[in-house]
N, CA, C and O atoms as CSV, one atom per row, in Angstrom:
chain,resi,resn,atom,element,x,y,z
A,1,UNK,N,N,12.918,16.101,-36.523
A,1,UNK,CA,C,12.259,15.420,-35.425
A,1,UNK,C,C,13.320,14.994,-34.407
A,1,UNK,O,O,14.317,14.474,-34.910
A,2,UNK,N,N,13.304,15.102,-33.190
A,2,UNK,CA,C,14.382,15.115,-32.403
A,2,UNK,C,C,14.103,13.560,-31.905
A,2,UNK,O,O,12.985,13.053,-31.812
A,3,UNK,N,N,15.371,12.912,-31.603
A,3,UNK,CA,C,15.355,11.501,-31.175
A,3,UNK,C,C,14.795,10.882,-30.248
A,3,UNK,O,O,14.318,9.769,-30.024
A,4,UNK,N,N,15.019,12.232,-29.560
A,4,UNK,CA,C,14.194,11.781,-27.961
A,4,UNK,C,C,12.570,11.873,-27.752
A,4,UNK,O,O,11.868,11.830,-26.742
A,5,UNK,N,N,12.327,11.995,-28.929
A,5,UNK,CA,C,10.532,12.076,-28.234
A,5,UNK,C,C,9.638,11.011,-28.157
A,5,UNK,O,O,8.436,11.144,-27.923
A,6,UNK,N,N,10.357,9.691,-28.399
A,6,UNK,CA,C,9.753,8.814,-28.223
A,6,UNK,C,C,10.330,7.876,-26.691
A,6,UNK,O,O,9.724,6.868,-26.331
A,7,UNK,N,N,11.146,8.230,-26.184
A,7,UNK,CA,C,11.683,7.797,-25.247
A,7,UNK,C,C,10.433,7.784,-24.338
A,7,UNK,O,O,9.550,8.575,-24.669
A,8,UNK,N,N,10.182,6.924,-23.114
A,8,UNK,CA,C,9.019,6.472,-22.109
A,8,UNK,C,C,9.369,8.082,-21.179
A,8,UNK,O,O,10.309,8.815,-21.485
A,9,UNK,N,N,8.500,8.342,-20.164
A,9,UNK,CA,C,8.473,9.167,-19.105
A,9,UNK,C,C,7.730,8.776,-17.625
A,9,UNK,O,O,6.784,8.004,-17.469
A,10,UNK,N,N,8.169,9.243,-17.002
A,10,UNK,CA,C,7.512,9.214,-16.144
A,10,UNK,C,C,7.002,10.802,-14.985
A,10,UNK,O,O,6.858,11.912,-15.497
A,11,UNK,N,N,6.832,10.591,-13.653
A,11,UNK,CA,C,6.124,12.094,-12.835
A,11,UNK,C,C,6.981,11.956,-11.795
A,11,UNK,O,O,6.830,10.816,-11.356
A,12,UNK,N,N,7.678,12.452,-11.275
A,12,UNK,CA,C,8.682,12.693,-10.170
A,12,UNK,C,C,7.559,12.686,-9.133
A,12,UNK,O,O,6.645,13.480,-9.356
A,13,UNK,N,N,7.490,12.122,-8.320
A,13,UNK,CA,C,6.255,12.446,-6.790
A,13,UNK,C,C,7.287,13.522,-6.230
A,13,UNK,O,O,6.756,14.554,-5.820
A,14,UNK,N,N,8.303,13.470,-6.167
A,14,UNK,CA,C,8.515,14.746,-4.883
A,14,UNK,C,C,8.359,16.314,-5.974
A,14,UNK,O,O,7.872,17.358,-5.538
A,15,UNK,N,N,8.833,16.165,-7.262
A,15,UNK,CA,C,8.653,17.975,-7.472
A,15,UNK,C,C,7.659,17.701,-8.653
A,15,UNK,O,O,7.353,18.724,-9.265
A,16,UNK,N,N,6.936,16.225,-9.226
A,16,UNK,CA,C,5.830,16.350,-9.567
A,16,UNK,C,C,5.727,17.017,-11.354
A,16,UNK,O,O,4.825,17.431,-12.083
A,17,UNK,N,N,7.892,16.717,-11.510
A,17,UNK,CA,C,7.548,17.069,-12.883
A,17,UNK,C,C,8.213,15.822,-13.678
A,17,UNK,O,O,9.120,15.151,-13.184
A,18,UNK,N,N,7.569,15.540,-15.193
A,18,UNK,CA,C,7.870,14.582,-16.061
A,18,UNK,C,C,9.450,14.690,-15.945
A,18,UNK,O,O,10.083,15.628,-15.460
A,19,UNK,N,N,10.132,13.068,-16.713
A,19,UNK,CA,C,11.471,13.056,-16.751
A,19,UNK,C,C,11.940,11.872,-17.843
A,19,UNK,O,O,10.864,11.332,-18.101
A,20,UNK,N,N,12.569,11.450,-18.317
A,20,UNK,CA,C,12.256,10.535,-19.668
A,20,UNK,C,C,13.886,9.744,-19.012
A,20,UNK,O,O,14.816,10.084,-18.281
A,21,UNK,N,N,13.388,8.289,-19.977
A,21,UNK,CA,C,14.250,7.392,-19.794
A,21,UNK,C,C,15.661,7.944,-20.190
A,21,UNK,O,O,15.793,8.842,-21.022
A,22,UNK,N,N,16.951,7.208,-19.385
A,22,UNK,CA,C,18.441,7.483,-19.973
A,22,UNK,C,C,18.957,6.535,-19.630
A,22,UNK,O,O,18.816,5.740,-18.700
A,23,UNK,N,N,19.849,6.697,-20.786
A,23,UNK,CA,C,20.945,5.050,-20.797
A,23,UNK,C,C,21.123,4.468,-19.695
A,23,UNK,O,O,21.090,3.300,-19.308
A,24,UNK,N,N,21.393,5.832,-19.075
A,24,UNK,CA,C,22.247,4.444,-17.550
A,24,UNK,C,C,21.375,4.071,-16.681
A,24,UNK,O,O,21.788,3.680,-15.590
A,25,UNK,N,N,19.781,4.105,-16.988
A,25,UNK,CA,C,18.840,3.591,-16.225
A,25,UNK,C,C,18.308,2.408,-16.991
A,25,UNK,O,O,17.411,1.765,-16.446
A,26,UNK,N,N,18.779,1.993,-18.298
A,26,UNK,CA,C,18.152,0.759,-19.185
A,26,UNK,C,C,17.856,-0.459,-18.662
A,26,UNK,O,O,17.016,-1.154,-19.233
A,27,UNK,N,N,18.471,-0.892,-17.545
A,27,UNK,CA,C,18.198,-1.925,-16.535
A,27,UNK,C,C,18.170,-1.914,-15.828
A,27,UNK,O,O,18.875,-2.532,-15.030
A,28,UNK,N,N,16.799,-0.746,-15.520
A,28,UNK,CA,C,16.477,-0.265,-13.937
A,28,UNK,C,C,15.230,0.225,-13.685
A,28,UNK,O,O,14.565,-0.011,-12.676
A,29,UNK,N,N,14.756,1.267,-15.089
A,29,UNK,CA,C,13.669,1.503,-15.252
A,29,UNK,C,C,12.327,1.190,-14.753
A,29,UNK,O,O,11.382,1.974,-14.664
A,30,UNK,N,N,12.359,-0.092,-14.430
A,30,UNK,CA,C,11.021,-0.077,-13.543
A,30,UNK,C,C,10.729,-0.041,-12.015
A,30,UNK,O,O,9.678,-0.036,-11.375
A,31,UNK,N,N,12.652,-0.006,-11.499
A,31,UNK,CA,C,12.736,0.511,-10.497
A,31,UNK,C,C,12.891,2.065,-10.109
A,31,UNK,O,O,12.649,2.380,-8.944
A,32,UNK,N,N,13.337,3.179,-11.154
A,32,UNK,CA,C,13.117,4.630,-11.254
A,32,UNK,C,C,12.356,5.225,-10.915
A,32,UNK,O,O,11.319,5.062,-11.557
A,33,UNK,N,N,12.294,5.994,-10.071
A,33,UNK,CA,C,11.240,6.665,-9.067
A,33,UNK,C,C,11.121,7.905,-9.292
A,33,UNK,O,O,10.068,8.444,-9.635
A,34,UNK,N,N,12.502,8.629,-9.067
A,34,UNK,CA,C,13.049,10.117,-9.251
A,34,UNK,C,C,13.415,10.496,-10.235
A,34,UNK,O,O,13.634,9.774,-11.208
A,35,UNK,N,N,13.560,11.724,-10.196
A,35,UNK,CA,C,14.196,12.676,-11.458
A,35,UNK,C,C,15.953,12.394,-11.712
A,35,UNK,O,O,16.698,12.237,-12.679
A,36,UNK,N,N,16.099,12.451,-9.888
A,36,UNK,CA,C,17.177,13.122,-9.613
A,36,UNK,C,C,17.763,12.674,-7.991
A,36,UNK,O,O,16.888,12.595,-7.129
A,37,UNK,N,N,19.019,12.422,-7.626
A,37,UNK,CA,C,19.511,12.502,-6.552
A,37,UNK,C,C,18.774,13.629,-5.520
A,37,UNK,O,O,18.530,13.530,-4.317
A,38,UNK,N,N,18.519,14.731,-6.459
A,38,UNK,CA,C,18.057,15.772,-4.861
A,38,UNK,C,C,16.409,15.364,-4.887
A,38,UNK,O,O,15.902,15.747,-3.832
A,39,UNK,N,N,15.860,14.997,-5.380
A,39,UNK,CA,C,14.358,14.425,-5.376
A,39,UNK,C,C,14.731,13.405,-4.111
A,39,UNK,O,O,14.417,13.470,-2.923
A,40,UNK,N,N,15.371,12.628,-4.704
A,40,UNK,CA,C,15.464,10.945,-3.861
A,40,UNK,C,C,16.073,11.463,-2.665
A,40,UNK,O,O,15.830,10.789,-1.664
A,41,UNK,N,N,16.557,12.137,-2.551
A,41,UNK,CA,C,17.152,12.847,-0.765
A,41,UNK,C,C,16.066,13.733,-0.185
A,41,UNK,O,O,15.905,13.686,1.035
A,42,UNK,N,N,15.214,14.626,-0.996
A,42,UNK,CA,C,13.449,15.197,-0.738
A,42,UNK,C,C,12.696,14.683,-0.211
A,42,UNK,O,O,11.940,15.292,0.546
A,43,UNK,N,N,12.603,13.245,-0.427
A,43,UNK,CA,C,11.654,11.997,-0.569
A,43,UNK,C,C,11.122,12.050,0.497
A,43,UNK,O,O,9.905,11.895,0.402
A,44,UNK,N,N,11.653,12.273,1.975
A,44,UNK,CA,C,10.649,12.110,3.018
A,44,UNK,C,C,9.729,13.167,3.521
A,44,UNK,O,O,8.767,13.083,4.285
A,45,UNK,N,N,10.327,14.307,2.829
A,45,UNK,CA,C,10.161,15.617,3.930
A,45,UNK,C,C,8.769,15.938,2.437
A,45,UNK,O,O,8.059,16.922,2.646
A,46,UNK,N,N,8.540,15.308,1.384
A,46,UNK,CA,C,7.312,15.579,0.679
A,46,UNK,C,C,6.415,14.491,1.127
A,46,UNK,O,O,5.307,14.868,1.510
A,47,UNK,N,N,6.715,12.917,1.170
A,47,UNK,CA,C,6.211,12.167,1.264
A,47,UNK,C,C,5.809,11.374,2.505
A,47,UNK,O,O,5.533,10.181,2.630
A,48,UNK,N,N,5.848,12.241,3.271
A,48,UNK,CA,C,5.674,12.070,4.836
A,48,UNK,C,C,4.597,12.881,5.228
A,48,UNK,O,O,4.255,12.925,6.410
């Protein structure tokens, strides 16, 4: 059983795919939006 399958997820709005919690977001998480730096630089040109 692999460790990670209980970890939380969430839906990227700009490419709209799942992405699961990581360490260096542990005290941030409910501010996490994106997947990814190139999502969060995407952000207007989907969400506009």
């Amino acid at each position: 059983m692999p460790h990670h399958e209980n970890r939380p997820t969430k839906i990227c709005p700009v490419c709209e795919r799942p992405f699961q919690w990581r360490r260096k977001w542990r005290d941030v998480w409910d501010e996490v939006r994106y997947c990814s730096e190139r999502c969060r630089r995407q952000r207007t040109a989907k969400e506009v």
